[in-house]
mmCIF entry with sequence, helices, sheets and N, C-alpha, C, O atoms, coordinates in Angstrom:
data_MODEL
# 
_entry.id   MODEL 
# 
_entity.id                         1 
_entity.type                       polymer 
_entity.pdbx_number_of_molecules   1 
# 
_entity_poly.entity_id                      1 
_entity_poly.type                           'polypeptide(L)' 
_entity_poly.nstd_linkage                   no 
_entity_poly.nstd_monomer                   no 
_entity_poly.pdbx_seq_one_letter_code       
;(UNK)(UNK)(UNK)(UNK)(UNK)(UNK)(UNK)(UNK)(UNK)(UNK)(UNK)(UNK)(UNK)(UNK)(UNK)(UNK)
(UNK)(UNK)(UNK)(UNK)(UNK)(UNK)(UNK)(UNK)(UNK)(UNK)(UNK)(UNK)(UNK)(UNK)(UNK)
;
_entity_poly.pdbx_seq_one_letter_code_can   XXXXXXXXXXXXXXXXXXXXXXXXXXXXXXX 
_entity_poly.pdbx_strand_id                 A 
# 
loop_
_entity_poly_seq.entity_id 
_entity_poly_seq.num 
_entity_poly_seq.mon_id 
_entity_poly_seq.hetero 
1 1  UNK n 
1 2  UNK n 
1 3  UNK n 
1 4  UNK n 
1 5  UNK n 
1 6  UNK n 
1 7  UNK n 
1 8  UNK n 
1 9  UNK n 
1 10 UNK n 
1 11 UNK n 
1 12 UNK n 
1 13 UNK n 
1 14 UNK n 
1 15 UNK n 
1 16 UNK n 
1 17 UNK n 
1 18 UNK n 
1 19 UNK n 
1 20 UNK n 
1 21 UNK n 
1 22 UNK n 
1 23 UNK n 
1 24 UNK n 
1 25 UNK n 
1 26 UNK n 
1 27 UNK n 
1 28 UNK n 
1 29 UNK n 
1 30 UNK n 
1 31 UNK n 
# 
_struct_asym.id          A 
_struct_asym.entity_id   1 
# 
_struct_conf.conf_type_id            HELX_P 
_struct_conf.id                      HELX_P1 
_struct_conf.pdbx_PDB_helix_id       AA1 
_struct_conf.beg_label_comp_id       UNK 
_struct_conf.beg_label_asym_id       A 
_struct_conf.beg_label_seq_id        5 
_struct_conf.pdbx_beg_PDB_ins_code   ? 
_struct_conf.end_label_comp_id       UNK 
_struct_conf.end_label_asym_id       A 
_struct_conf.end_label_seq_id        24 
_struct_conf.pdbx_end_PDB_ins_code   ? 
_struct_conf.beg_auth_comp_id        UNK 
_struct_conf.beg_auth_asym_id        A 
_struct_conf.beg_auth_seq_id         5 
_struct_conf.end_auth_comp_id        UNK 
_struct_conf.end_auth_asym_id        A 
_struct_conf.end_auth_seq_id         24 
_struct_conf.pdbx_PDB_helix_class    1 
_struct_conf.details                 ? 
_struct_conf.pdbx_PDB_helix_length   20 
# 
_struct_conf_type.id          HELX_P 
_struct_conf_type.criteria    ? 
_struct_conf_type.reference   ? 
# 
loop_
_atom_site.group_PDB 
_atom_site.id 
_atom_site.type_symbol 
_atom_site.label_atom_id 
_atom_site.label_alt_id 
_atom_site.label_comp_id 
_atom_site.label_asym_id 
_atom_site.label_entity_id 
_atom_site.label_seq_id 
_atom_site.pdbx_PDB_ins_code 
_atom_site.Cartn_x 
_atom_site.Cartn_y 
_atom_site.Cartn_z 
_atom_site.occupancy 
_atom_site.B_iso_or_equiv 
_atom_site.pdbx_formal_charge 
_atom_site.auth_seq_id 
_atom_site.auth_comp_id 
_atom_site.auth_asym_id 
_atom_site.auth_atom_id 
_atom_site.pdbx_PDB_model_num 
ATOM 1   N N  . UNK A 1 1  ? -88.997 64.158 109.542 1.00 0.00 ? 1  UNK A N  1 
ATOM 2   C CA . UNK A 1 1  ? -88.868 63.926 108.092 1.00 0.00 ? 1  UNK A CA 1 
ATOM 3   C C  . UNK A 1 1  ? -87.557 63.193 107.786 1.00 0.00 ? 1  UNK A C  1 
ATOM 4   O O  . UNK A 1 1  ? -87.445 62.562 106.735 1.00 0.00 ? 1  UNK A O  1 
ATOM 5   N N  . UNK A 1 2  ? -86.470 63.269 108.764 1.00 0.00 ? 2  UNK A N  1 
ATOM 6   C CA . UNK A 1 2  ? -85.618 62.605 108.053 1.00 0.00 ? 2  UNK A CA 1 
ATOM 7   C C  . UNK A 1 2  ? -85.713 61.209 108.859 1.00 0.00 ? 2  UNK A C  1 
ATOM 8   O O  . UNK A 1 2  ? -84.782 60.972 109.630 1.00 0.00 ? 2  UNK A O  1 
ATOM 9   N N  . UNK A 1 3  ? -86.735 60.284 108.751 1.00 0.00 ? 3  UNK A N  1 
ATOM 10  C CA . UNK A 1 3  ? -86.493 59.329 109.189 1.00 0.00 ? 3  UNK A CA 1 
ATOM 11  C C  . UNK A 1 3  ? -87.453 58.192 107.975 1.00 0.00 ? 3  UNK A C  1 
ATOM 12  O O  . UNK A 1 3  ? -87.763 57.000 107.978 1.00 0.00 ? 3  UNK A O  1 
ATOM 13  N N  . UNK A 1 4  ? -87.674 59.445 106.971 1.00 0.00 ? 4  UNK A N  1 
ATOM 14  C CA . UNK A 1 4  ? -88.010 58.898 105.647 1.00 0.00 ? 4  UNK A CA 1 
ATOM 15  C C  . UNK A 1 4  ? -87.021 58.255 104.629 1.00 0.00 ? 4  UNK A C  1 
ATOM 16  O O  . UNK A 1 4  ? -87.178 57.271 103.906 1.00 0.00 ? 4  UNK A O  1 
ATOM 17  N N  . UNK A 1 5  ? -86.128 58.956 104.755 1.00 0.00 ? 5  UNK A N  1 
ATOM 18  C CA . UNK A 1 5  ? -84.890 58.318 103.667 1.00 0.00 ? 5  UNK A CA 1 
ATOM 19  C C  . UNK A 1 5  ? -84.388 57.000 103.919 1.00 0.00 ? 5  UNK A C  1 
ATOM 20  O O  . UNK A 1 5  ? -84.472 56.099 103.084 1.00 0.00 ? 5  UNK A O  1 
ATOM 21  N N  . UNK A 1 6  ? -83.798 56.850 105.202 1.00 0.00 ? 6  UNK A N  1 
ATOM 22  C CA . UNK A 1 6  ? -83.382 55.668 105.971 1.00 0.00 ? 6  UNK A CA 1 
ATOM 23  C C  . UNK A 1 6  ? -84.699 54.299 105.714 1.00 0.00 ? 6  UNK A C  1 
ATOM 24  O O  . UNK A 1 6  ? -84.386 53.196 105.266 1.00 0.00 ? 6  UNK A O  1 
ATOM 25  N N  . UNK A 1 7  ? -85.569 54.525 105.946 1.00 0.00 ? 7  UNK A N  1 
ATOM 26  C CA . UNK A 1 7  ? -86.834 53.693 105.915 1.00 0.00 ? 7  UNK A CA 1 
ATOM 27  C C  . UNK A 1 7  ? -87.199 53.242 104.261 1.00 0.00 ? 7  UNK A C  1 
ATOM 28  O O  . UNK A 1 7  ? -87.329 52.149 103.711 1.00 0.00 ? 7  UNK A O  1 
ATOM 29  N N  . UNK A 1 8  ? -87.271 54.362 103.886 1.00 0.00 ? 8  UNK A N  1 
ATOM 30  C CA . UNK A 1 8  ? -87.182 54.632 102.358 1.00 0.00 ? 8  UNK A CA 1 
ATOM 31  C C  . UNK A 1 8  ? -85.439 53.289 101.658 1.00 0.00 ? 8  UNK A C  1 
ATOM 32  O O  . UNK A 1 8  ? -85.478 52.565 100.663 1.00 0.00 ? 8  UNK A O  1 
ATOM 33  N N  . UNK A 1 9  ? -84.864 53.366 102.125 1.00 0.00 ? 9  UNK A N  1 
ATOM 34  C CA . UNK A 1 9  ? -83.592 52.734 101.771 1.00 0.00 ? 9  UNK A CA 1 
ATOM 35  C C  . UNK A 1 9  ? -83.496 51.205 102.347 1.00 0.00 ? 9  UNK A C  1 
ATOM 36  O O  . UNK A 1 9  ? -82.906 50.184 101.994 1.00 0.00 ? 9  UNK A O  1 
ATOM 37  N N  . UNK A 1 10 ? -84.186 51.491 103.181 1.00 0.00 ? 10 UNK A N  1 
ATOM 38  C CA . UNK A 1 10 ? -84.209 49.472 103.913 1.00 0.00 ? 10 UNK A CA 1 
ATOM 39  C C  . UNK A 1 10 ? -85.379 48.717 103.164 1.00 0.00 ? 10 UNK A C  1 
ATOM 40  O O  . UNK A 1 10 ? -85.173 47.546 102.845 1.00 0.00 ? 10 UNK A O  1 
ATOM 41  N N  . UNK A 1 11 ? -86.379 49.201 102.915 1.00 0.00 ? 11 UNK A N  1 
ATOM 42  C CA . UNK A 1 11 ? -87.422 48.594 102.324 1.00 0.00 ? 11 UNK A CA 1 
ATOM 43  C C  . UNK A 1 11 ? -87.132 48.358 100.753 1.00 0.00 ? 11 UNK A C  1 
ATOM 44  O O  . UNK A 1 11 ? -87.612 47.441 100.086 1.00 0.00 ? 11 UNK A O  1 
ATOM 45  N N  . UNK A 1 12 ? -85.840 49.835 100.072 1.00 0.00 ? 12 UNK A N  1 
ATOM 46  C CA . UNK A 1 12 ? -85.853 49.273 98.737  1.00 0.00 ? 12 UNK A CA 1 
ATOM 47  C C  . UNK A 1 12 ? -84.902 47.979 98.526  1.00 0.00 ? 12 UNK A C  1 
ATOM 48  O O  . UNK A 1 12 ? -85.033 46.976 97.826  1.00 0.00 ? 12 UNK A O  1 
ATOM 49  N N  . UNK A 1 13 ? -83.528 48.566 99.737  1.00 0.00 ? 13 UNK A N  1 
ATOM 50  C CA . UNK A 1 13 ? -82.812 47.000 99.752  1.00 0.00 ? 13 UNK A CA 1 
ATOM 51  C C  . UNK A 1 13 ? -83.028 45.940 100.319 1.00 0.00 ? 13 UNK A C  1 
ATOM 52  O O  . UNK A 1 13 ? -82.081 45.171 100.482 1.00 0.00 ? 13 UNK A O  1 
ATOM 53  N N  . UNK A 1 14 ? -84.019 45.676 100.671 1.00 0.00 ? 14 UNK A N  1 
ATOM 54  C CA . UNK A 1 14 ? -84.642 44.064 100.916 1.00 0.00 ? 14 UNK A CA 1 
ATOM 55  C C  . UNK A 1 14 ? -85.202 43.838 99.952  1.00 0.00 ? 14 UNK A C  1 
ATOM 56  O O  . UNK A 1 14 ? -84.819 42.831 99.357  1.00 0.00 ? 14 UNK A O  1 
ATOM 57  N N  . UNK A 1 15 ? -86.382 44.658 99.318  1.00 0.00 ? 15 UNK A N  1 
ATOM 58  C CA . UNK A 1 15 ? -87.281 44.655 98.196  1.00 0.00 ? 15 UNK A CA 1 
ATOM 59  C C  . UNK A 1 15 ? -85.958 43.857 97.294  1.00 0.00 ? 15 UNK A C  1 
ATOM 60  O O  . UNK A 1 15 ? -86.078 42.696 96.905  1.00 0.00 ? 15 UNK A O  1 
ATOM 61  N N  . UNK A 1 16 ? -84.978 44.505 97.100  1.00 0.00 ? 16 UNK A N  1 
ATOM 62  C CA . UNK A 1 16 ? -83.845 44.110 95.809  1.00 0.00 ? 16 UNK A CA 1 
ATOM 63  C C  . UNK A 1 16 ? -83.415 42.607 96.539  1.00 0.00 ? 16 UNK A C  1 
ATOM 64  O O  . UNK A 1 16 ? -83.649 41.650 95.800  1.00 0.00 ? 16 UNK A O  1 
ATOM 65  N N  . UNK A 1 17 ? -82.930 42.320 97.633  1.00 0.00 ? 17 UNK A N  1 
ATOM 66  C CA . UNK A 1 17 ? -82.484 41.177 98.375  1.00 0.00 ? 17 UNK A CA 1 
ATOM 67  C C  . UNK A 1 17 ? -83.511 40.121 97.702  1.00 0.00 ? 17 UNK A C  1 
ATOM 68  O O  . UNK A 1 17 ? -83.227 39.168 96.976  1.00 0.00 ? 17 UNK A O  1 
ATOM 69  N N  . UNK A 1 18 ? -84.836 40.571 98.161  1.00 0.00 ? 18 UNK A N  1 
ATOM 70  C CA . UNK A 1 18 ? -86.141 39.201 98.261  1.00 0.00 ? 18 UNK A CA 1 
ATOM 71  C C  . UNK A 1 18 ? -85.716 38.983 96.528  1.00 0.00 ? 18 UNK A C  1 
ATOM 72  O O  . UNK A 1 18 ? -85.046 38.089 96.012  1.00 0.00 ? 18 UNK A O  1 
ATOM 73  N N  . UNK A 1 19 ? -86.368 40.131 95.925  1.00 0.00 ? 19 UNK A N  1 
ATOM 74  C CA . UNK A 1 19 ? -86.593 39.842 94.362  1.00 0.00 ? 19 UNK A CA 1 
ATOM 75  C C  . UNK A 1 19 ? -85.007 38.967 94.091  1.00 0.00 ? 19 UNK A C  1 
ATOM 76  O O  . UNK A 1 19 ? -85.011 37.742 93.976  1.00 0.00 ? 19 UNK A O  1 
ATOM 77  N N  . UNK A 1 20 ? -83.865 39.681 94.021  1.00 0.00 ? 20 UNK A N  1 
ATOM 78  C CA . UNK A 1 20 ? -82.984 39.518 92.960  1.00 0.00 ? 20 UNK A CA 1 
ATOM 79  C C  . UNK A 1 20 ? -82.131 38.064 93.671  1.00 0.00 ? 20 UNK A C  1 
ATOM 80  O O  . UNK A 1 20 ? -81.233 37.482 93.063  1.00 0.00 ? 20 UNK A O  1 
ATOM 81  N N  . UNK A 1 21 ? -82.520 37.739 94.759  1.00 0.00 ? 21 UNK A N  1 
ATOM 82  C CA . UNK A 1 21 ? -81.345 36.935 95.157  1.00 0.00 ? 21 UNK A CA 1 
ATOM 83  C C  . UNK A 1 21 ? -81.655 35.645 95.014  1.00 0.00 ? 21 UNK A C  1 
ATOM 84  O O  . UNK A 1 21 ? -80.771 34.790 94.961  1.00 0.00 ? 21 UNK A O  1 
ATOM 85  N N  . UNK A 1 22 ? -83.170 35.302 94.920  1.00 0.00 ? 22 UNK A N  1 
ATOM 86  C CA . UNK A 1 22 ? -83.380 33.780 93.915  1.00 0.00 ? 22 UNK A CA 1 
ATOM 87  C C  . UNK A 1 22 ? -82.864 33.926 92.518  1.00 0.00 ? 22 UNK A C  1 
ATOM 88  O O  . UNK A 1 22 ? -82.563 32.801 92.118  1.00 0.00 ? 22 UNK A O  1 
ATOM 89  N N  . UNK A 1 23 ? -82.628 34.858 91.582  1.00 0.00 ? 23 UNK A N  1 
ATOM 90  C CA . UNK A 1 23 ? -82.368 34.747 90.727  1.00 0.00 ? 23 UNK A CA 1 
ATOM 91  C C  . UNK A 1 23 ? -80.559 34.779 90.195  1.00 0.00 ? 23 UNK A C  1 
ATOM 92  O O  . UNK A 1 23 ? -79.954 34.578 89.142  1.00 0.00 ? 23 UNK A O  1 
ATOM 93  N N  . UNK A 1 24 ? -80.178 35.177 91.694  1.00 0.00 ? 24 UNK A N  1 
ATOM 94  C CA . UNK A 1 24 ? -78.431 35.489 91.737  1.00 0.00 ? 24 UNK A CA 1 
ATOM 95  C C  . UNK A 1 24 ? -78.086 33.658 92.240  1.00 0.00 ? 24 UNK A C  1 
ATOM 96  O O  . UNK A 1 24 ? -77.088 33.023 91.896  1.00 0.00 ? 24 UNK A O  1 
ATOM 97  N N  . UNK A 1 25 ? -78.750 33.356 92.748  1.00 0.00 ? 25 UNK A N  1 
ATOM 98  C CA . UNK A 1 25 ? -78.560 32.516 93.745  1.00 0.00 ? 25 UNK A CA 1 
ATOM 99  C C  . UNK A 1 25 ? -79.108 31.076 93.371  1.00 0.00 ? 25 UNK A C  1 
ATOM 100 O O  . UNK A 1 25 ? -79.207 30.152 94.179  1.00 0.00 ? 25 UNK A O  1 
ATOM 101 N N  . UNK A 1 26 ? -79.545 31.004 91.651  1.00 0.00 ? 26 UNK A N  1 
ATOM 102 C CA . UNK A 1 26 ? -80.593 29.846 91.560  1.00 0.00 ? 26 UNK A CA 1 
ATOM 103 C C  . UNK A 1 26 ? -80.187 28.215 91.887  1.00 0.00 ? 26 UNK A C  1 
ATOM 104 O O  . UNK A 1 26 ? -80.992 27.285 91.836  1.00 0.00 ? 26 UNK A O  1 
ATOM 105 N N  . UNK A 1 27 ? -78.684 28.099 92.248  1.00 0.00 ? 27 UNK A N  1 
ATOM 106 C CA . UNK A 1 27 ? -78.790 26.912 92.223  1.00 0.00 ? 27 UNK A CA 1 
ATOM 107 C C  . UNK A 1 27 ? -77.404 26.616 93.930  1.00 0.00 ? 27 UNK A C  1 
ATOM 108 O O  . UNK A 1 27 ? -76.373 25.946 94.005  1.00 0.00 ? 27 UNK A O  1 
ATOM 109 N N  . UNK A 1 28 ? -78.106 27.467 94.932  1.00 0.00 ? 28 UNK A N  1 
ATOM 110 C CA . UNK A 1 28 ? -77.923 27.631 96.072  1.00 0.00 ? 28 UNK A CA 1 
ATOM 111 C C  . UNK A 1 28 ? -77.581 26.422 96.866  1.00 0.00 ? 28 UNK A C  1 
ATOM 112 O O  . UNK A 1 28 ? -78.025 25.402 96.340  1.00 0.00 ? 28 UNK A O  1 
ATOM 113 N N  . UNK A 1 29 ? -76.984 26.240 97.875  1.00 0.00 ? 29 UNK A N  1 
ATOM 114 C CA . UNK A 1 29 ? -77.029 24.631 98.865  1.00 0.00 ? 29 UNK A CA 1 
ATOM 115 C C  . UNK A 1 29 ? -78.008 24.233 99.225  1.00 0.00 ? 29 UNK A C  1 
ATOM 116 O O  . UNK A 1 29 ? -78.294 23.046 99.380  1.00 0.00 ? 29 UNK A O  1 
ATOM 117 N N  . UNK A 1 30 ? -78.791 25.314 99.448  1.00 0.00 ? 30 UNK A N  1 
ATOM 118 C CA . UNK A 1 30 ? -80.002 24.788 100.032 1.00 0.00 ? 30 UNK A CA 1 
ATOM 119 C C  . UNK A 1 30 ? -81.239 24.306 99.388  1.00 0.00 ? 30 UNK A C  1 
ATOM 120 O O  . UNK A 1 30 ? -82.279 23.893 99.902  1.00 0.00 ? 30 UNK A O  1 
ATOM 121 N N  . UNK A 1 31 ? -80.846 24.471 97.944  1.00 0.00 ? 31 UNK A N  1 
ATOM 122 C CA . UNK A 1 31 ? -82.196 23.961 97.498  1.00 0.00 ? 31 UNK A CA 1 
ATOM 123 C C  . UNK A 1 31 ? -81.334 23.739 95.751  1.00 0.00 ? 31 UNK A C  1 
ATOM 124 O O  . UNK A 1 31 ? -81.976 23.297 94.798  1.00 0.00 ? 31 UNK A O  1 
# 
């Protein structure tokens, strides 16, 4: 069971990475 929290915590901070970082990031080098 405790290998729920950890798992639980990587998936929400990527989830936040993917979503929020085109919108932190909109006018990036790369594009």
């Amino acid at each position: 069971m405790g290998v729920i929290i950890p798992l639980v915590s990587v998936t929400a901070f990527w989830l936040l990475v993917g979503a929020g970082g085109p919108f932190l990031v909109p006018k990036g080098p790369n594009r």
